[in-house]
GUZA-22739 format. One record per residue (C-alpha): residue in one letter; x, y, z. Coordinates in steps of 0.05 Angstrom, whole numbers, padded with zeros to 5 digits, always signed. Layout:
N
AXYZ;...
//
This chain:
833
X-04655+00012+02669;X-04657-00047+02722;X-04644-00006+02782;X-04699+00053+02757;X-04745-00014+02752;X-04738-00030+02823;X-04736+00023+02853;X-04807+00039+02817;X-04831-00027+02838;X-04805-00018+02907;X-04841+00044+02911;X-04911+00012+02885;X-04902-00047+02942;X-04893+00001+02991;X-04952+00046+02992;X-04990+00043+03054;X-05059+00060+03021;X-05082-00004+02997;X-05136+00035+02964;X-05087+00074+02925;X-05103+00058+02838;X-05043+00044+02798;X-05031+00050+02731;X-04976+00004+02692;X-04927+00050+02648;X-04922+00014+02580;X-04930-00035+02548;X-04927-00104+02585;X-04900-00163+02565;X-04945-00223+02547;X-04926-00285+02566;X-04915-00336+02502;X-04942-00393+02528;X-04986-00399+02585;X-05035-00435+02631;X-05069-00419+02695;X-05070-00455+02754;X-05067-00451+02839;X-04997-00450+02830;X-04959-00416+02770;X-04890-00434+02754;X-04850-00381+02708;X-04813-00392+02646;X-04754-00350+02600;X-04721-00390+02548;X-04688-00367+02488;X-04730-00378+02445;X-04715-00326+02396;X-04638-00323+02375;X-04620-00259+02342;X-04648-00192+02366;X-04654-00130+02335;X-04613-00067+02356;X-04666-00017+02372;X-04644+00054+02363;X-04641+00103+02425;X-04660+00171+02428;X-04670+00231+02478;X-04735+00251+02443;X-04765+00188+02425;X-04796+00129+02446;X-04746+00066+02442;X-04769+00022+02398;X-04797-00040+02418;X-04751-00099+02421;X-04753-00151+02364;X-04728-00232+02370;X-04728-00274+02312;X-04700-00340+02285;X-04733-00394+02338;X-04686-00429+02362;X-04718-00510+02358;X-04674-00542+02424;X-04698-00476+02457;X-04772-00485+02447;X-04760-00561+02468;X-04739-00542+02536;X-04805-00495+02543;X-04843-00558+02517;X-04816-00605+02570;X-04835-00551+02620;X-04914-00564+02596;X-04894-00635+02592;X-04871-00637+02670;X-04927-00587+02683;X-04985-00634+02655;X-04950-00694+02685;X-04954-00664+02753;X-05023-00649+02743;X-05044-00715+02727;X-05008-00748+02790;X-05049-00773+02847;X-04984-00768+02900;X-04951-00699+02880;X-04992-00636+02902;X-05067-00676+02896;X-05120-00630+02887;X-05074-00569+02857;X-05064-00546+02797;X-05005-00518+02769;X-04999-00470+02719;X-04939-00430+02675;X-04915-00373+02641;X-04869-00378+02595;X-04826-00311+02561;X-04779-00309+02513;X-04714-00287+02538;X-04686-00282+02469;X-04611-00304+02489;X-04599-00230+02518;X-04599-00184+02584;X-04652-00133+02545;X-04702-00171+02532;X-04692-00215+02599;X-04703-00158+02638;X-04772-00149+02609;X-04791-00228+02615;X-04771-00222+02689;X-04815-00158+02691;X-04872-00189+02660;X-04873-00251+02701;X-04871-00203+02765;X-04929-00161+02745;X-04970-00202+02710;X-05016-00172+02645;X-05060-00125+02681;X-05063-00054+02660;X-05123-00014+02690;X-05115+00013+02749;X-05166-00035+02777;X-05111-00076+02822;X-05078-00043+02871;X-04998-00034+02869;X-04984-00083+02934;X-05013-00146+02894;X-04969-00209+02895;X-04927-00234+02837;X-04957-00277+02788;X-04913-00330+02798;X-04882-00370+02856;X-04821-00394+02821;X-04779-00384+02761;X-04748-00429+02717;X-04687-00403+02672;X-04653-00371+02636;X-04605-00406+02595;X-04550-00360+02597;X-04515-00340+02656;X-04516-00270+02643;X-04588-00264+02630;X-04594-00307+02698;X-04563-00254+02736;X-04607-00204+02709;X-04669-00240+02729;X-04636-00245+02795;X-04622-00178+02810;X-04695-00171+02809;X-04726-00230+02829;X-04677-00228+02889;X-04709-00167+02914;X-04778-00195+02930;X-04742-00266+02947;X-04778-00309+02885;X-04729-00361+02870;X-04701-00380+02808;X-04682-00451+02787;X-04630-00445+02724;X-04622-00513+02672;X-04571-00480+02639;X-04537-00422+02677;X-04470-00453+02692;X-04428-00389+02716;X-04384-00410+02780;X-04408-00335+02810;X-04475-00352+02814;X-04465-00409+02872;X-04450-00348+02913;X-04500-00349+02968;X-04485-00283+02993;X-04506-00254+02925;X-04564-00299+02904;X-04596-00328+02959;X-04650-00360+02928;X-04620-00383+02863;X-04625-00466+02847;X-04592-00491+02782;X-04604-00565+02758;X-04539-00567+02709;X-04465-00564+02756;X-04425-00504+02758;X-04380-00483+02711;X-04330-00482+02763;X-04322-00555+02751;X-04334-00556+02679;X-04274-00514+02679;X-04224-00560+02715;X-04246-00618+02677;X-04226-00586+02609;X-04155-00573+02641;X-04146-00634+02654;X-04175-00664+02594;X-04124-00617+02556;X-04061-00638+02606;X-04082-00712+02590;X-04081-00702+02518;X-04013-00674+02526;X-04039-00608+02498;X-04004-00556+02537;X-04000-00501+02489;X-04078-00483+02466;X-04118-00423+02443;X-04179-00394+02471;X-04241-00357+02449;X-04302-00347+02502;X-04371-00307+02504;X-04361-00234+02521;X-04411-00249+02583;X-04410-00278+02652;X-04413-00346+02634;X-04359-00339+02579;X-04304-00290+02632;X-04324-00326+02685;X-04320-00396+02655;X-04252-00381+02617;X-04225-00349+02686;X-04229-00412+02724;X-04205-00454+02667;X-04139-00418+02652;X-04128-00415+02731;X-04142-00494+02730;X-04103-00501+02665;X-04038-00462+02689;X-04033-00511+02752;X-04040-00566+02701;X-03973-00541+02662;X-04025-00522+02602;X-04007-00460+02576;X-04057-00411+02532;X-04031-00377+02483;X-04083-00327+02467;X-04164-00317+02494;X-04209-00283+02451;X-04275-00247+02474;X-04337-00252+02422;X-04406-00216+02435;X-04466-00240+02392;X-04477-00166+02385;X-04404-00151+02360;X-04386-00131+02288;X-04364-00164+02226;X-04309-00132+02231;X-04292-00152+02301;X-04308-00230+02293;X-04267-00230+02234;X-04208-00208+02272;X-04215-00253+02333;X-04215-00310+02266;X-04145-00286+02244;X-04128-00286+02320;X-04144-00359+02321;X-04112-00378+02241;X-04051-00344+02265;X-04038-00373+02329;X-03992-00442+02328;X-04039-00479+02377;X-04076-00532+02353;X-04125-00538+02401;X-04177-00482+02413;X-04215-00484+02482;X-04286-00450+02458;X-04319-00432+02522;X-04375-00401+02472;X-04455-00393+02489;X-04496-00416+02425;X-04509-00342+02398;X-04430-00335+02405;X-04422-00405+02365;X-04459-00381+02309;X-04428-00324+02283;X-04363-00351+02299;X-04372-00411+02254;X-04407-00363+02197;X-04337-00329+02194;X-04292-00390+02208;X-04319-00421+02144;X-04322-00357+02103;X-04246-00352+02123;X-04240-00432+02111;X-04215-00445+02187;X-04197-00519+02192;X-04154-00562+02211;X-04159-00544+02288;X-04190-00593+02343;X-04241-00563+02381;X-04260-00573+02458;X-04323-00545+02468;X-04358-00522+02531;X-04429-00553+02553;X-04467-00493+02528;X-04459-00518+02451;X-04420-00592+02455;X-04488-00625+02440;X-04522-00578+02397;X-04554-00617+02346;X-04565-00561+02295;X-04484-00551+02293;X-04478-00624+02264;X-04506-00603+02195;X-04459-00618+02139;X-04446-00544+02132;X-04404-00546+02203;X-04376-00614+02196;X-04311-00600+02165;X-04298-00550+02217;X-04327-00586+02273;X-04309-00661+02270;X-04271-00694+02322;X-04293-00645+02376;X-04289-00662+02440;X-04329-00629+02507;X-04362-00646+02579;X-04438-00654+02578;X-04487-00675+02633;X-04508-00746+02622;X-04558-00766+02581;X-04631-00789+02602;X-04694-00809+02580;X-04759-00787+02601;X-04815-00833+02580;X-04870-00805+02538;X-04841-00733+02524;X-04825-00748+02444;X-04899-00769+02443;X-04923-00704+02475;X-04881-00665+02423;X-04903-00692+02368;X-04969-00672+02388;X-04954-00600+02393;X-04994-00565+02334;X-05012-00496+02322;X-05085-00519+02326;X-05073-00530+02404;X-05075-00446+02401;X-05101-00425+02342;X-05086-00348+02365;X-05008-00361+02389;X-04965-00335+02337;X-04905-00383+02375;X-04941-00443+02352;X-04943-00415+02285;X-04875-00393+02267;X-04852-00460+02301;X-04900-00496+02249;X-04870-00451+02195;X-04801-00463+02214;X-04805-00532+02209;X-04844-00546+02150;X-04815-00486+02113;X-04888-00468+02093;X-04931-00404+02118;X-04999-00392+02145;X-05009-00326+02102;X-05045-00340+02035;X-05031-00317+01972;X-04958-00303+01975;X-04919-00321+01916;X-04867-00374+01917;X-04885-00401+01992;X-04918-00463+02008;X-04983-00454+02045;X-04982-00483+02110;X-05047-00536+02123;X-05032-00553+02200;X-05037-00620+02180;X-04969-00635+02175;X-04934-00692+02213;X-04874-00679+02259;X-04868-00750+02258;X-04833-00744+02190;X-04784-00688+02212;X-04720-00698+02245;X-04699-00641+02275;X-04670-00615+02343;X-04740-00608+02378;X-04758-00677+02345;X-04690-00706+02372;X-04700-00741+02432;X-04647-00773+02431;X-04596-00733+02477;X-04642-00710+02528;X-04591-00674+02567;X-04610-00596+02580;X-04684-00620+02570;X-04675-00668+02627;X-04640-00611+02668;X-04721-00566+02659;X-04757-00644+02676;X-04717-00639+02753;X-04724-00572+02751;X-04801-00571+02751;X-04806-00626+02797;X-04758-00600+02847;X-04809-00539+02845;X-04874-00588+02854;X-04837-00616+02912;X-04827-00563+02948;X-04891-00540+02945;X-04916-00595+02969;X-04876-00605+03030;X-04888-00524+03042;X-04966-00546+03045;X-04960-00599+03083;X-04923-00570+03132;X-04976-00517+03144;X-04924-00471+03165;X-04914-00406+03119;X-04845-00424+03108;X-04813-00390+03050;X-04813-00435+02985;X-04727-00420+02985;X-04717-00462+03040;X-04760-00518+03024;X-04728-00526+02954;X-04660-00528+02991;X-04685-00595+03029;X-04714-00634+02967;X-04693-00699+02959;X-04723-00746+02920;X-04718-00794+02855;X-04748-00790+02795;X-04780-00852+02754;X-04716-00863+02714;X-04676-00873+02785;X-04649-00799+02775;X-04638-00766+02846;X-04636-00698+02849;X-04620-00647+02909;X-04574-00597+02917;X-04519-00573+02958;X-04517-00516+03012;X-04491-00467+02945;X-04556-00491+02910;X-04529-00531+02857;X-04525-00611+02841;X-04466-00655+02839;X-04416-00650+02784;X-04416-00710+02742;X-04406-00702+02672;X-04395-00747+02607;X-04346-00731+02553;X-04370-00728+02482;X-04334-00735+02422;X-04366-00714+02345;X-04362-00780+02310;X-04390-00802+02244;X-04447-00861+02232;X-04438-00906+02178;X-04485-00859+02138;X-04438-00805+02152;X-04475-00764+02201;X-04448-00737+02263;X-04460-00770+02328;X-04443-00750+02404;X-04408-00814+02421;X-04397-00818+02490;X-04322-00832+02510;X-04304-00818+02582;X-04334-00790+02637;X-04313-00737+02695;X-04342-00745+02768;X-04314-00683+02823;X-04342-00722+02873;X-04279-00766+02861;X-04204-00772+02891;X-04169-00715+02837;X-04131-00768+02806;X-04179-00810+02779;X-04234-00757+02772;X-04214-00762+02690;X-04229-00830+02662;X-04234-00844+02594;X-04260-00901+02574;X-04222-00934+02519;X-04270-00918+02464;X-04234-00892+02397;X-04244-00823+02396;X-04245-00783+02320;X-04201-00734+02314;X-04207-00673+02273;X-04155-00705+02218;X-04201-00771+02241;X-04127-00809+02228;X-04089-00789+02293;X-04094-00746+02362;X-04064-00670+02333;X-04001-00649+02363;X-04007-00581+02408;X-03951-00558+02449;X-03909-00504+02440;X-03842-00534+02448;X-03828-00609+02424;X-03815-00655+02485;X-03760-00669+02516;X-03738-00737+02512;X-03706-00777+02574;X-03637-00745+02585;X-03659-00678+02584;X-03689-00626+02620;X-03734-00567+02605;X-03704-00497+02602;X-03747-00443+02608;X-03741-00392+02552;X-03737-00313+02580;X-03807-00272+02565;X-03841-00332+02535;X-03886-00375+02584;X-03868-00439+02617;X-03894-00482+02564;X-03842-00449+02511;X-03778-00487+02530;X-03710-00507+02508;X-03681-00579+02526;X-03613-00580+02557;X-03578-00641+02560;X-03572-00672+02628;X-03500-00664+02664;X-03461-00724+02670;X-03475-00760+02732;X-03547-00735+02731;X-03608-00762+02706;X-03687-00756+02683;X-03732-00818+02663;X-03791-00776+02635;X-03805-00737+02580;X-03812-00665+02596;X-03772-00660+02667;X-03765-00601+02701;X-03706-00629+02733;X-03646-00670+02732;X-03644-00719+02788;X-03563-00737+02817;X-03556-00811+02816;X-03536-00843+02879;X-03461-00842+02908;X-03453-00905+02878;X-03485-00906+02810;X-03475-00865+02749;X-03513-00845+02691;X-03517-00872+02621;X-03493-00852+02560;X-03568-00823+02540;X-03572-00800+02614;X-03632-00832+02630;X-03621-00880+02683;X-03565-00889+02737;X-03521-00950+02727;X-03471-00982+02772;X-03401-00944+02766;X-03348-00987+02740;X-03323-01021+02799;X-03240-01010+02783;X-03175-01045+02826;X-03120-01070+02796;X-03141-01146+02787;X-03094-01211+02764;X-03137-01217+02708;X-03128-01166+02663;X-03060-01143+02626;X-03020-01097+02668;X-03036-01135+02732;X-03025-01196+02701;X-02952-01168+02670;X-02934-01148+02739;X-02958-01208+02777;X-02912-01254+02726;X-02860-01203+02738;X-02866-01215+02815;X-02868-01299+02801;X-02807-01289+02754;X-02761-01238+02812;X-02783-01294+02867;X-02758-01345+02825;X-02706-01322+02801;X-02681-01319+02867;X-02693-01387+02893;X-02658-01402+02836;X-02591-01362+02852;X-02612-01387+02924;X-02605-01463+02902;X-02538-01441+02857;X-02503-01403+02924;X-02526-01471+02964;X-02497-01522+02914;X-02431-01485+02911;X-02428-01458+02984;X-02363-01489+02993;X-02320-01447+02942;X-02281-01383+02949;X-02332-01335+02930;X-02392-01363+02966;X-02355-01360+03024;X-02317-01290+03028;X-02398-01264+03008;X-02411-01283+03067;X-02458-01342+03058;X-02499-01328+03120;X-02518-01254+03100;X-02516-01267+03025;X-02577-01327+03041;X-02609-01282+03084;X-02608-01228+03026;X-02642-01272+02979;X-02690-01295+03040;X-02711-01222+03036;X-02707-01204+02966;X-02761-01268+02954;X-02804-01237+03004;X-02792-01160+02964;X-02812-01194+02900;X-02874-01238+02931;X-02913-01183+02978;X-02920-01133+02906;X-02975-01199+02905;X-03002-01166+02959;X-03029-01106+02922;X-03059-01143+02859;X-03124-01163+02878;X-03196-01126+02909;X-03176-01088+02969;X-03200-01127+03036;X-03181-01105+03102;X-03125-01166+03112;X-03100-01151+03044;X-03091-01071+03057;X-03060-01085+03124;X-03013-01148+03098;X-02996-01107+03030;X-02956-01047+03069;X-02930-01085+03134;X-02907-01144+03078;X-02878-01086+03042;X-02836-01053+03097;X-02814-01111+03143;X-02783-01144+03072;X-02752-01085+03053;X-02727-01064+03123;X-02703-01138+03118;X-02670-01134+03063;X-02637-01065+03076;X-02610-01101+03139;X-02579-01148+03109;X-02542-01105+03059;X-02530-01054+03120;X-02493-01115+03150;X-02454-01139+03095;X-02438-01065+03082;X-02412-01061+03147;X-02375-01133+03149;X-02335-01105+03082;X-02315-01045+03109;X-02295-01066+03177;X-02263-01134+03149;X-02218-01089+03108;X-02204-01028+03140;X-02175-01080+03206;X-02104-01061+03218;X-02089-01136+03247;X-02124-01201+03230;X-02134-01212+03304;X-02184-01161+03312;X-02222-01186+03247;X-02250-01237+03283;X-02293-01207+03332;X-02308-01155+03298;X-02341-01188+03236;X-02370-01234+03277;X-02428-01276+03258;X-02471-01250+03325;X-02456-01183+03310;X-02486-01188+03237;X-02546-01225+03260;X-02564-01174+03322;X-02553-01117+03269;X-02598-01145+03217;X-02653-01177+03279;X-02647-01103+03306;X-02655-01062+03241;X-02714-01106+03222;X-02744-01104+03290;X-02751-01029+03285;X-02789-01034+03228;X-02835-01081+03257;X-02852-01036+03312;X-02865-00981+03261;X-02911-01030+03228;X-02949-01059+03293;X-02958-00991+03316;X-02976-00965+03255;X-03034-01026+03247;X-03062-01010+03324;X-03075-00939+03326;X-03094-00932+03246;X-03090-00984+03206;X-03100-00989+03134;X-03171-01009+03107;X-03212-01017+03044;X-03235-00949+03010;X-03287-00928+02952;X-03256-00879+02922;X-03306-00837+02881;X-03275-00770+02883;X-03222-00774+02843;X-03256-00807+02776;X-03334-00784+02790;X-03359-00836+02732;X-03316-00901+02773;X-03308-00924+02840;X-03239-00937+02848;X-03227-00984+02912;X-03165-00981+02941;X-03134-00982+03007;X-03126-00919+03060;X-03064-00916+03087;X-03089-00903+03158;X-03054-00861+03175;X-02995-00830+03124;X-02954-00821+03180;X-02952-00894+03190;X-02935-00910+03118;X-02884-00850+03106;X-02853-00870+03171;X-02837-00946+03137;X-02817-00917+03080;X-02775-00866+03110;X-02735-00920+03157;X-02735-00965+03093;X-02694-00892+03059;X-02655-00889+03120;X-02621-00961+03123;X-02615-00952+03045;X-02569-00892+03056;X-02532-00919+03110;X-02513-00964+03060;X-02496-00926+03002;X-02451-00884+03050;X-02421-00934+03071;X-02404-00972+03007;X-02384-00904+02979;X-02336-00901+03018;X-02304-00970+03018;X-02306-00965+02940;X-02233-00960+02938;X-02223-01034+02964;X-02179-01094+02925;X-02211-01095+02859;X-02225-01172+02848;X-02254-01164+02909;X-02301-01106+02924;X-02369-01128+02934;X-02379-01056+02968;X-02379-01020+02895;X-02437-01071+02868;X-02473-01053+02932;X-02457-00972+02912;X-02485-00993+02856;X-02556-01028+02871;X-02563-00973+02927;X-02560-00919+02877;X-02602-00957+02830;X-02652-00964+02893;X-02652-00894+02918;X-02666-00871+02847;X-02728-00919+02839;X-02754-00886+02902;X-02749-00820+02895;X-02775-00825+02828;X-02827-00862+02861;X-02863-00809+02905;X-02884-00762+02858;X-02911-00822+02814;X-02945-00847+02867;X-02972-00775+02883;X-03003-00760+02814;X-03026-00822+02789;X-03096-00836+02779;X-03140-00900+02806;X-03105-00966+02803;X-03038-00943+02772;X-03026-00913+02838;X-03016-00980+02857;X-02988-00996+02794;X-02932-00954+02809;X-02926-00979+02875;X-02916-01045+02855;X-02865-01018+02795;X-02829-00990+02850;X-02817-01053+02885;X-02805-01102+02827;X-02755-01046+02799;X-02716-01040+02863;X-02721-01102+02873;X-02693-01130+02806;X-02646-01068+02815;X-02614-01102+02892;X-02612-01175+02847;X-02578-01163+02795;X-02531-01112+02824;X-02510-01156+02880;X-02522-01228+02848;X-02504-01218+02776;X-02429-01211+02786;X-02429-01266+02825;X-02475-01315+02779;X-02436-01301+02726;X-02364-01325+02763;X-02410-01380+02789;X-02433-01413+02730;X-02395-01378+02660;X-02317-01371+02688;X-02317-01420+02749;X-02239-01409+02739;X-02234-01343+02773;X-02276-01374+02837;X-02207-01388+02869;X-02180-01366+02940;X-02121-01333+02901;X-02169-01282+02851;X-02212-01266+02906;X-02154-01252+02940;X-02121-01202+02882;X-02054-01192+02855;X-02032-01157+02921;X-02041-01203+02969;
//
């Protein structure tokens, strides 16, 4: 029907005969309110509500369109329109010497009737064909509608002969499109913002799992669009979205109400135009919906006629954006005023006077109070009354003004400038301190409050202003609440909506297959790993040096472990060490007291000191590996280690060889230089020498040094000392194996010597008892975890160590100090000799 429309009215504009009579098809439509002046300013509000369904035919004449119910905020707006009209008028500074003048249609909430409105306010009320078809429009600019849909309708027209249209209500993001509607204004911010701020109202809330319902129209799809885009890169999640037309079945709302009862979010987003509102409520409290907290759009957040007790149950605690809040001085005294008597032949002013005073102007009919027009508004509290949150009506104030200044700067200017570009270069402040201009999409900055449905001590519900969104702001602190208590629908505590239940601190989120990112499992974090916020994606590794908790929610310093003197085993094996070292001071002091006697002296006293020398030293350097690793310790520890044992070995290796050669000498004159006390001390220097240079070249080209070790026990550092090199240290232990088997060779085979005195089969003996330690010792040392590697280390040395002692010593000892009778020239020499 719109595009026949223009292309008829294209056709009338562009006749060339100016003489040429028209004649208007139809019926036109008459404005409802209306005033003439040099300049006319339109009007389409819904002022009507519901609208009837007319029935179509091929062979008849639609029927005309009927809107009923007035809608009281609706007819406000259209009276601050006179108001800013007549204030205008009356100024000495804005347009002097002009009058301004209106038209104002009822747009009844739908595209229908909308269409007509926009038609009538082109065309004007002529019907004769005594105007010619190329006569201007009747007005110069439109204000309206107040739904987005019906905007675009009006657009689609008005566009065509470039009238623009200033909205106070249209919030649709599509209509900023300049490419589309080039000379459409709106005093009330996009919806694109309204949008984002209710994601991230929702993501502050912690709601991330919420329903949806939305107007079946531009404003609702387009509105609801942009919100789930917005709420999805919050991590908000919606689990349904419901469309609801005003024109939709019973049957059809009832279902989107199940939709909604069914559904486990708690939250519903209602991105709803006022007609949509209605029914839905109707049905939500025939089907008792409650229970749910409600985030409303801007369209019906501050609807005063919703806050009737009827709605309250359903509708307490809810929470929405709104444009701030103003006052303009002397409009409730100019509503008050309104009375049918003003326009004794507008039927507007006379349902209006019916609908609020519940009387009629008709006489004589039974059971209805007969209206007297002398009724007082003053005692009626009511939305047009209501004054109170002048938000919307505020939005049709700027509107009117922003027209009145533009016309004035396009007749000062004396250029014929079209009015479109002088309304996109206003500027200026109202007399509240209000600025108003708009951007290069035609719309003002985004700055909205946050209102929450509270209750007055007298129970009535109240928009209680309790934070506040500005887009003109850094994205993180565009959201500010402002610390007021908000109600919430339970009025006790904030409703819980999320589809999964947190996840604590030590767990991570888990996305669930075929269910959206907001349904999640919670895994446990892996040892070792980390997360210090509820809800983490992730778990974060803690540092090299640190692991996690038992609840795995913060990295801790790893237990620091070394074999230390202070606890048990260390300690055991440190007294262990004391005890070996003096012990054999002790033997040391014995073999010095009684050096003089038989035995001292054919065990070679030299060698047999020497021996102990070493075997102090074998028992003292374990020390060495008790204690945090440094570099001197880890360097001393293994060079200590070999040089005592090579020592020692030497010394054995020596008196080894003195026994064998001692006894296997044919004549005592060869004895002598053979057993020598030179020879002994060059073969014990040289062995230990070797050793030496094993160790010093071991400690210049890769010494030992200090180590964290935090591979082998992930949950501990283990410090410890690197060999180096291994070659270095399997090279001192090797030589240390070698001069060890020398000597068990060697005292195998002088076994067979004088019995009372064979020292070579106590040296078989203690070099068995030593190789055996040592082997046994390698695979230990291999496979044993964190500081009992260097338990076993030090096991080895105390055990071969003792093992040397008491094999060599103990014998001895005992002659020594229990049977000092046998320590005679004559038994060591045997019965044979």
């Amino acid at each position: 029907m719109i595009s026949v429309v223009k292309l008829l009215v294209i056709a009338f504009l562009s006749t060339e005969e100016n003489t040429v009579l028209c004649e208007m098809l139809g019926s036109p439509e008459v404005p409802l309110l209306t005033k003439k002046g040099d300049i006319t300013i339109g009007g389409a509000f819904s002022i009507h509500s519901q609208i009837s369904k007319p029935s179509f035919s091929l062979t008849h004449t639609p029927e005309p369109l009927t809107c009923s119910r007035i809608n009281l905020r609706e007819f406000r707006f259209a009276q601050t329109m006179i108001f800013a009209v007549e204030e205008i008028n009356n100024s000495s500074t804005l347009l002097p010497n002009i009058s301004v003048g209106y038209k104002i249609f009822d747009s009844c909430g739908s595209t229908l009737p909308s269409t007509r409105a926009v038609m009538g306010l082109l065309n004007g009320q002529e019907r004769t064909a005594e105007k010619t078809c190329s006569s201007h429009s009747s007005v110069h600019v439109i204000i309206g509608a107040s739904e987005s849909s019906s905007t675009i309708v009006m657009l689609q027209i008005c566009g065509t002969f470039q009238i623009p249209v200033i909205s106070h209500f249209a919030t649709c993001a599509c209509l900023s499109n300049r490419k589309d509607y080039p000379s459409f204004f709106r005093t009330i911010p996009s919806d694109y913002y309204q949008s984002r701020a209710l994601a991230k109202l929702v993501k502050y809330f912690g709601w991330t799992w919420v329903g949806a319902v939305r107007s079946d129209n531009d404003y609702g799809n387009n509105g609801m669009a942009t919100f789930i885009t917005a709420a999805s890169q919050e991590g908000v999640c919606v689990e349904y979205s419901e469309a609801i037309s005003r024109t939709d079945s019973s049957e059809e709302v009832a279902r989107v109400i199940e939709v909604i009862r069914s559904g486990s979010a708690r939250v519903l987003i209602a991105f709803l135009a006022q007609g949509e509102m209605d029914i839905l409520l109707e049905e939500a409290l025939k089907q008792n919906l409650t229970g749910l907290q409600w985030v409303g759009s801007e369209s019906w957040i501050t609807a005063s006629h919703l806050t009737t007790k009827r709605y309250s149950g359903i509708l307490t605690g809810s929470l929405g954006f709104t444009i701030r809040k103003a006052k303009i001085a002397g409009l409730r005294e100019f509503l008050l005023q309104v009375n049918p008597s003003q326009d004794p032949q507008n039927s507007l002013l006379r349902e209006f006077w019916e609908t609020v005073f519940g009387c009629s102007f008709q006489s004589r009919l039974p059971g209805q109070i007969q209206c007297s027009g002398s009724e007082k508004l003053e005692d009626i509290n009511n939305p047009f009354t209501d004054v109170s949150q002048l938000r919307i009506s505020n939005n049709v104030y700027k509107a009117v003004y922003a027209i009145a200044h533009a016309m004035h700067n396009l007749l000062n200017c004396g250029q014929s400038a079209k009015i479109v570009k002088h309304l996109q270069d206003v500027n200026f402040t109202l007399q509240s301190g209000e600025k108003v201009y708009f951007d290069e999409n035609g719309d003002p900055s985004a700055m909205y409050e946050l209102v929450n449905w509270q209750r007055n001590q007298a129970g009535d519900i109240i928009f209680v202003a309790v934070g506040s969104y500005d887009a003109s702001l850094p994205n993180e602190i565009q959201l500010a609440i402002n610390g007021i208590n908000i109600t919430w629908v339970s009025e006790s505590q904030m409703p819980l909506s999320v589809c999964s239940e947190s996840c604590p601190p030590g767990f991570r989120q888990a996305a669930i297959k075929g269910k959206p990112i907001c349904c999640f499992s919670c895994i446990a974090c892996a040892a070792g790993e980390i997360s210090n916020t509820n809800n983490s994606a992730v778990c974060l590794p803690c540092p090299l040096e640190c692991w996690s908790n038992e609840d795995r929610s913060q990295c801790v310093p790893k237990v620091i472990e070394f074999l230390s003197f202070g606890e048990t085993m260390g300690g055991l094996l440190a007294a262990f060490s004391l005890f070996g070292a003096s012990l054999t001071l002790a033997v040391s002091c014995v073999f010095f007291r009684l050096r003089h006697t038989p035995l001292v002296k054919a065990s070679n006293s030299e060698l047999s000191f020497l021996l102990l020398f070493s075997l102090t030293l074998c028992f003292l350097c374990s020390l060495t590996f008790i204690g945090q690793p440094t570099e001197w310790s880890c360097m001393l520890r293994h060079t200590a280690f070999g040089a005592s044992f090579a020592l020692c070995m030497s010394c054995i290796l020596a008196k080894t060889i003195t026994v064998v050669i001692a006894f296997k000498a044919t004549r005592p004159a060869k004895t002598v230089p053979q057993c020598s006390a030179a020879l002994q001390r060059t073969s014990v220097l040289s062995c230990t020498l070797l050793q030496l240079l094993i160790c010093v070249l071991w400690l210049i080209f890769a010494p030992p040094f200090p180590y964290k070790n935090t591979v082998h026990a992930t949950e501990k550092i283990i410090l410890e000392c690197n060999l180096g090199s291994p070659l270095g240290f399997w090279a001192v232990l090797g030589y240390i194996g070698l001069l060890s088997l020398l000597c068990f060779i060697l005292a195998f085979l002088s076994r067979k010597l004088p019995d009372n005195f064979n020292e070579a089969k106590f040296i078989t003996f203690s070099m068995l008892i030593f190789c055996a330690v040592w082997v046994t010792f390698i695979p230990a040392y291999v496979s044993s975890p964190g500081k009992f590697t260097v338990a076993v280390e030090i096991f080895a040395i105390l055990a071969s160590s003792f093992g040397l002692f008491f094999s060599i010593f103990a014998p001895k000892c005992y002659i020594l100090l229990v049977k000092p009778e046998r320590n005679t020239k004559r038994h060591m020499m045997g019965r044979n000799h």
